[in-house]
C-alpha angles and dihedrals in degrees: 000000000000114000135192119203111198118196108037090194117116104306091036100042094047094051094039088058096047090049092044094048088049091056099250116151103255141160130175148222141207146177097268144354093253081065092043094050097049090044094052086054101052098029121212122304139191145169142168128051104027100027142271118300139164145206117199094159113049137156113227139153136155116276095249093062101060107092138196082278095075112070123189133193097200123030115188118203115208101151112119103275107268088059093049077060097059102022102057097061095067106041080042084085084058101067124109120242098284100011123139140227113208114180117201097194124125130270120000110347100109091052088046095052091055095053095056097029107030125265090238080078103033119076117178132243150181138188129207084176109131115206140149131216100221082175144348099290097011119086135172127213115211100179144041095251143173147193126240116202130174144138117295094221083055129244132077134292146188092244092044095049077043105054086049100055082052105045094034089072087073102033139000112283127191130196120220126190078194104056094147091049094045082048086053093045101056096044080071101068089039093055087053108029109032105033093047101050090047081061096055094027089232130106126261099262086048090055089042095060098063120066098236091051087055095048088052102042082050089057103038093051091048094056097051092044091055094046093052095043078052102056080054090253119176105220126218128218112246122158096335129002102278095219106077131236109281092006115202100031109003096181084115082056111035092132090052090039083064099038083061100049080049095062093046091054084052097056097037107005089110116039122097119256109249091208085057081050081048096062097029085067094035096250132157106252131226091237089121099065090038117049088357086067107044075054101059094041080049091055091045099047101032103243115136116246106159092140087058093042090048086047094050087050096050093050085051088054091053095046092054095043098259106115132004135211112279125161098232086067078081091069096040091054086041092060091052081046093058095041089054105033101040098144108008128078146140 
């Protein structure tokens, strides 16, 4: 099997060394070949949760140097989600008979994808890897993550139980017969602990200490959950059950309710939000397809979501210069928390 990971930043480039290290046959491919170039000089390393691993000897090219020559049964796409957009059309020429695309970004890609591409070629995907890109080539992985993959119409198949044996010699896979509910699930997380702490530039066990970081994690978290029960979305378990302990009004189980935002720190508290990595290098987030689209599904269904709206707009104003991370946003998004939410919780 002959596999193409596209995006080497922090997701892509974790998971390519460790593919690499394990012997699979793997080639990369990046943005240019400037970037092609100064990654085939320093290789791939990583280091944390997982273990330390290196890549001295590594194939890459930019993507628009891989022609209709090069076949591939598996391409990964590992690129920020409106890359993934424009990218996958083209290498989509460069799979094998048979090969597959499976896209890991955030929100609705995969099911995008499908739709443009067929979903005979599209399998879905989701990460709960945290890792960080502390330059182009080092990462480090700050938790013990995996990748879900599945078909998009549910159920199990013979290519998705195949890509994961693959795959699982380098990293943990999981199979899911659920893949839009695991997505969904883990928007969740990224809509209230991502997003936020790029916001604050904090993690997410820095904002939960403070009482204002706890009311708007709580909101934000209610809306997209909402939004995506809705929808009538099937959530997967990931790293906890993503309905609450006492979901819709959890005031009979205030001390579960915490045990459970306990076990989420645990798992995320201290990685550093990718959207936060996103503004330190002046680069166009994937808000829009995070808290953005909870808010479109929320307009179209009815379902409020004006802490997730505010928050989109503020990453917009930080992408454009306007504004800039700064801790006290928590207690200016916790007193429009309180205004709108006086009486109801999760």
């Amino acid at each position: 099997m002959q596999i193409l990971i596209v995006g080497i930043g922090a997701l892509g480039g974790t998971i390519a060394a460790r593919a690499i290290r394990a012997g699979l046959p793997v080639r990369l491919a990046v943005r240019n070949t400037d970037s092609a170039e100064a990654l085939r000089r320093s290789g791939l390393r990583v280091s944390g949760l997982g273990g330390e691993v290196t890549a001295d000897v590594i194939d890459v090219a930019a993507v628009e140097d891989y022609g209709k020559g090069d076949q591939f049964n598996l391409i990964l796409l590992a690129t920020k989600a409106q890359e993934a957009l424009e990218i996958a059309p083209h290498v989509v020429d460069l799979l094998a008979p048979g090969g597959i695309m499976l896209p890991i970004q955030n929100g609705g890609v995969a099911r995008a994808l499908a739709d443009r591409l067929g979903e005979d070629r599209i399998l879905g995907g989701s990460s709960n890897f945290g890792a960080t890109m502390v330059e182009p080539g080092v990462y480090e992985q700050k938790n013990a993550g995996h990748l879900v993959i599945g078909e998009l119409a549910g159920g199990v198949s013979e290519r998705t139980d195949r890509i994961a044996r693959m795959l699982g010699r380098a990293i943990e896979v999981k199979t899911s017969s659920n893949i839009t509910g695991a997505i969904w699930s883990k928007l969740l997380i990224n809509c209230s602990v991502t997003t936020l702490g790029a916001l604050c530039s904090q993690t997410m066990r820095q904002y939960m200490e403070t009482e204002a970081g706890k009311k708007v994690f709580r909101q934000t978290y209610q809306e997209a959950l909402s939004v995506a029960l809705a929808i009538g979305t099937r959530l997967e378990r990931l790293s906890v059950d993503p309905i609450p302990p006492g979901w819709p009004s959890s005031f009979a189980a205030e001390e579960h309710y915490q045990s459970w935002v306990e076990a989420i720190i645990a798992f995320y508290g201290d990685v550093k939000p990718s959207m936060l990595q996103d503004f330190e290098r002046g680069r166009k987030t994937e808000v829009d397809f995070i808290n953005g689209y909870v808010v479109a599904l929320g307009h179209a269904s009815g379902v409020p979501v004006h802490m997730n709206a505010t928050i989109t707009g503020l990453v917009h104003q930080i992408e454009r210069g306007v504004l800039q991370p700064a801790r006290d946003r928590m207690n200016e998004l916790a007193d429009q928390a309180c205004e709108r939410t006086r009486g109801t919780s999760i």
